[in-house]
VMD Tcl script that draws the C-alpha trace (Angstrom):
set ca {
  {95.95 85.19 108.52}
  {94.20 84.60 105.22}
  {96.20 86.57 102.84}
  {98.91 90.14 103.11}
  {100.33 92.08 100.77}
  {103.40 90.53 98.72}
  {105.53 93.18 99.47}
  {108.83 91.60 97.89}
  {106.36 90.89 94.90}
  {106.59 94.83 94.66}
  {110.39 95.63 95.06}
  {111.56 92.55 92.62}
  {109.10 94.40 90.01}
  {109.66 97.89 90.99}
  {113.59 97.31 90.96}
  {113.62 95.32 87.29}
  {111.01 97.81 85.73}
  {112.93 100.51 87.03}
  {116.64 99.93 87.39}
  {116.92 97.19 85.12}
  {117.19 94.58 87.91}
  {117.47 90.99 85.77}
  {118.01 88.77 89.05}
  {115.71 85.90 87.13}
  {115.67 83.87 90.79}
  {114.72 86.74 92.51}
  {111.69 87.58 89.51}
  {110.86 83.57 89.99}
  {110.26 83.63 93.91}
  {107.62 87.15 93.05}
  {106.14 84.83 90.55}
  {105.56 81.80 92.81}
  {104.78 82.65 96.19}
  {104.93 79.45 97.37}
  {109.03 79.46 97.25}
  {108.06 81.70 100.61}
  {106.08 79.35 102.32}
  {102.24 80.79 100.54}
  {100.14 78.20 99.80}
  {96.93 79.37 98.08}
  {95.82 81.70 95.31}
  {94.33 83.68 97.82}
  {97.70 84.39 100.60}
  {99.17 87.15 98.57}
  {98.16 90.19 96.71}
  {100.42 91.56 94.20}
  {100.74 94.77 93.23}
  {103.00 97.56 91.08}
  {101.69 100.15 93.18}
  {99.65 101.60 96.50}
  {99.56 105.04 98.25}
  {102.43 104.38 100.13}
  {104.68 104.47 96.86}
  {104.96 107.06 94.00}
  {103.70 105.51 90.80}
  {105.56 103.50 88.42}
  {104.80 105.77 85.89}
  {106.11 108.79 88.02}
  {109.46 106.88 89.00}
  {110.18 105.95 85.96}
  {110.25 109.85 84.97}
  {111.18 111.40 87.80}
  {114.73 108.25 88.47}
  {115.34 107.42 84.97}
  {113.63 110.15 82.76}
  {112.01 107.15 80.76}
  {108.65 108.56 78.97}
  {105.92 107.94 76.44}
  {105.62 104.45 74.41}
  {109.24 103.12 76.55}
  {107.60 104.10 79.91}
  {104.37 102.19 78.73}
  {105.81 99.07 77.68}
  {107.69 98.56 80.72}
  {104.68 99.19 82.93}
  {102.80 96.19 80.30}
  {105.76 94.01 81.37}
  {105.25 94.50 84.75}
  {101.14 94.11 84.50}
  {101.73 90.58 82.84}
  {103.66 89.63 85.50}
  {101.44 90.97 87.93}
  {98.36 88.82 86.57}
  {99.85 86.13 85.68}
  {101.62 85.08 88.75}
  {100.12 83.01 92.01}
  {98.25 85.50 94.17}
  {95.40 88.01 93.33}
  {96.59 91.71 91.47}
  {95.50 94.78 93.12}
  {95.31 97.94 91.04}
  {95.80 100.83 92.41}
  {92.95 103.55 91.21}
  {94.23 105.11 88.24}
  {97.11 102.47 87.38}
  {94.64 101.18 84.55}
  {94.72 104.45 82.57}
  {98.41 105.31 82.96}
  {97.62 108.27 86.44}
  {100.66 110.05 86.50}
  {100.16 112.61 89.88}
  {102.58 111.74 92.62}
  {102.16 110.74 95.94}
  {100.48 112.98 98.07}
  {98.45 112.77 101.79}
  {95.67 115.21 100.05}
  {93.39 114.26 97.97}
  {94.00 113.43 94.66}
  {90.99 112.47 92.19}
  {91.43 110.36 89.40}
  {92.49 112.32 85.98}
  {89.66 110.55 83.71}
  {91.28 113.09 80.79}
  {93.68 110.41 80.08}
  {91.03 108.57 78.61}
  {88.97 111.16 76.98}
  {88.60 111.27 72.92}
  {91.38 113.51 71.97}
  {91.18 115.10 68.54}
  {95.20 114.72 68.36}
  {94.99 110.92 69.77}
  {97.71 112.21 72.53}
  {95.98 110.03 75.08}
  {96.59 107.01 72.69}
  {98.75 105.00 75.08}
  {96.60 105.52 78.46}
  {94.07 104.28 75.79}
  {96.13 101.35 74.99}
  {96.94 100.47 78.41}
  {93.38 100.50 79.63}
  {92.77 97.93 77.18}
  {95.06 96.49 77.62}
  {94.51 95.60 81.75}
  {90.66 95.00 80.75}
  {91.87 92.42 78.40}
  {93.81 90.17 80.81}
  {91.52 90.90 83.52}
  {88.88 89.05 81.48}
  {91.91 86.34 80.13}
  {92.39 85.96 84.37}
  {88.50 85.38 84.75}
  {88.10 83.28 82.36}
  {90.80 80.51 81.92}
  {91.40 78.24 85.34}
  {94.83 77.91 84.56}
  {94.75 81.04 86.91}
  {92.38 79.61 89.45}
  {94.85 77.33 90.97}
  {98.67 77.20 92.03}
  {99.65 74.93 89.44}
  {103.01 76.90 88.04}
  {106.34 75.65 86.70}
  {108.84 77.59 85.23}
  {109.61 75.61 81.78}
  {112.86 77.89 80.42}
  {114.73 80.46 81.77}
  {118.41 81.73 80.36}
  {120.07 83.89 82.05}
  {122.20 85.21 79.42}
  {119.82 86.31 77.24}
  {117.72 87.52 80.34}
  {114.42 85.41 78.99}
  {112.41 83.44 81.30}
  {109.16 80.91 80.63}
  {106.71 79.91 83.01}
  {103.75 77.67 82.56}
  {100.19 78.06 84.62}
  {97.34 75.14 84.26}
  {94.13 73.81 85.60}
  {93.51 69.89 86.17}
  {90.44 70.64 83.85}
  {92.58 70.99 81.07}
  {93.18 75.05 80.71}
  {97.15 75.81 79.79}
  {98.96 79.24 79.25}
  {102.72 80.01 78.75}
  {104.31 83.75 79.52}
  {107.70 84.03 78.03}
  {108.96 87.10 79.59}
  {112.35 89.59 77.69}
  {113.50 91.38 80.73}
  {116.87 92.38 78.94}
  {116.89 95.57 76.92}
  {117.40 93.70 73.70}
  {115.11 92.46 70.97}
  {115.00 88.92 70.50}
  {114.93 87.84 67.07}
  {113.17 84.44 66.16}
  {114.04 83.15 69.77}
  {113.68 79.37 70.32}
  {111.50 78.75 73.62}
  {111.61 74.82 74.66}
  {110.42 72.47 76.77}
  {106.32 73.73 75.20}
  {104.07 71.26 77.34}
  {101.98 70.07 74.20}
  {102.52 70.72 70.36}
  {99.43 71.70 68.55}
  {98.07 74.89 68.37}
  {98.52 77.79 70.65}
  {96.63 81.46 70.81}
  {99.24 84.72 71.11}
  {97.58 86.72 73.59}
  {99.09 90.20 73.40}
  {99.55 90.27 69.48}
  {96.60 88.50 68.98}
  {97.79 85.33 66.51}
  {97.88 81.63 66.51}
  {100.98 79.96 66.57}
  {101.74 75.81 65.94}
  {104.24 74.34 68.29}
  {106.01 71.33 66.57}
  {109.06 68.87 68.89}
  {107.52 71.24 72.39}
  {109.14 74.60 71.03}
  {108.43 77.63 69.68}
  {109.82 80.43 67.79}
  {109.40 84.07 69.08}
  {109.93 87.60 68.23}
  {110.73 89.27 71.57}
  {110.92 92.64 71.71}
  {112.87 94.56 74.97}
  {110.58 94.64 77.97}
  {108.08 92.62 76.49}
  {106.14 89.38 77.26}
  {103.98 87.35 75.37}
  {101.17 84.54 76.89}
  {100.47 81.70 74.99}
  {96.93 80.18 75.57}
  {96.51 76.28 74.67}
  {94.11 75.91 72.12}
  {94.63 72.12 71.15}
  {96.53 69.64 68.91}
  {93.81 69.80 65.95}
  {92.74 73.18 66.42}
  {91.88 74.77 62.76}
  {93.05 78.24 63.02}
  {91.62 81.01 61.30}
  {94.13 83.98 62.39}
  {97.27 84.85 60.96}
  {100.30 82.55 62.01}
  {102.74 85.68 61.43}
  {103.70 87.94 64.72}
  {101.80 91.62 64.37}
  {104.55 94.48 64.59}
  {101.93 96.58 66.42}
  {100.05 95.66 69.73}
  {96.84 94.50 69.92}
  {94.77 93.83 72.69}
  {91.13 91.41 73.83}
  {89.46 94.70 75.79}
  {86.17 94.10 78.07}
  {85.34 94.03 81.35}
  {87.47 94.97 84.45}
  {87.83 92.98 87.29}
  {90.37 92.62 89.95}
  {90.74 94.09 93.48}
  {90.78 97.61 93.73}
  {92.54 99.91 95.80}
  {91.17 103.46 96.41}
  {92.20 106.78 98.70}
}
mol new
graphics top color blue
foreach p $ca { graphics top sphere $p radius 0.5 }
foreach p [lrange $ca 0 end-1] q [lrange $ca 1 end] { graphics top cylinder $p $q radius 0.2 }
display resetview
């Protein structure tokens, strides 16, 4: 057998997403496949979703009554997780743009809608989150760090609920997801053990950051995660070093594997 679906993958994200689940050893062994016995990049598939499951977006109404911007950045959380983690991320046609139709054995087309220009902007966060998958599906094609199974989990505190993970490529390619899985915000939060001080690109706000004595200081906001990208010791920055209070995402193309009805 070349590859399956990581099944557990699904319920450790579908049970912290939705119930609040913080088991940080149980999020680790989703992460790194290997802690089952999986070997290559290519021996599991993650996913949040597939026609055998309602949608995230529908449990999380339908369980918890959890809507609009707090139902969207939970589903982000999970999507980081998804892509950055050992295996290769399936989406499940219409996960991209926020699909919200439950599951059904009929047929059920795609509601492109959600992504239509809206005079009212009331399609702004299916907006977002389309970006917001095309941007790390491009950050997944294009660093290495991803290409291989090189993962170590750097920090994790289990009081605070905050756990660190580092992905790399012998070629030189580093990234860092620090992952807030409590319901609190995180105010200047000190994340050690940083494999390299120098200069580091903030993914999902979109700023540079300096690392000084391997840590770093992060706002975290509740269900959030950020990825650092290495960008070297004597990099000359030209963003803002300050953290963005609104999210902004690198959008282009889309590529991962695809699952259709």
């Amino acid at each position: 057998m070349d590859g399956c679906w990581h099944d557990s993958f699904y319920w450790a994200l579908r049970d912290l997403l939705l119930y609040d689940n913080t088991d940080i050893n149980r999020l680790k062994a989703g992460i790194d496949c290997r802690q089952k016995g999986y070997l290559g990049v290519t021996n599991v598939v993650n996913y949040i979703g597939n026609h055998d499951h309602d949608r995230m977006l529908v449990e999380l109404g339908k369980e918890r009554c959890i809507f609009g911007e707090e139902a969207f950045k939970r589903i982000r959380l999970g999507v980081v997780i998804q892509m950055t983690s050992i295996g290769i991320p399936m989406i499940w046609m219409g996960e991209e743009i926020g699909e919200y139709k439950e599951k059904t054995p009929d047929v059920a087309k795609v509601d492109w809608s959600l992504i239509a220009d809206r005079e009212d902007n009331s399609n702004k966060h299916n907006k977002t989150l389309l970006a917001f998958y095309r941007g790390l599906v491009l950050l997944r094609k294009e660093n290495k760090a991803f290409f291989q199974t090189n993962l170590a989990f750097i920090h994790e505190d289990h009081s605070t609920k905050v756990l660190a993970y580092q992905r790399w490529a012998k070629s030189g390619e580093h990234v860092i997801v620090v992952v807030n899985i409590s319901g609190n915000f995180l105010a200047h939060y000190r994340v050690p053990n940083i494999p390299f001080n120098g200069w580091w690109h903030e993914w999902t706000f979109d700023y540079d950051v300096k690392v000084e004595n391997n840590e770093v200081y992060l706002d975290l906001a509740e269900h959030e995660a950020k990825i650092l990208v290495w960008l070297g010791e004597n990099w000359l920055s030209t963003k803002s070093v300050s953290q963005p209070d609104n999210l902004s995402v690198n959008s282009n193309s889309t590529e991962a594997t695809l699952e259709q009805q």
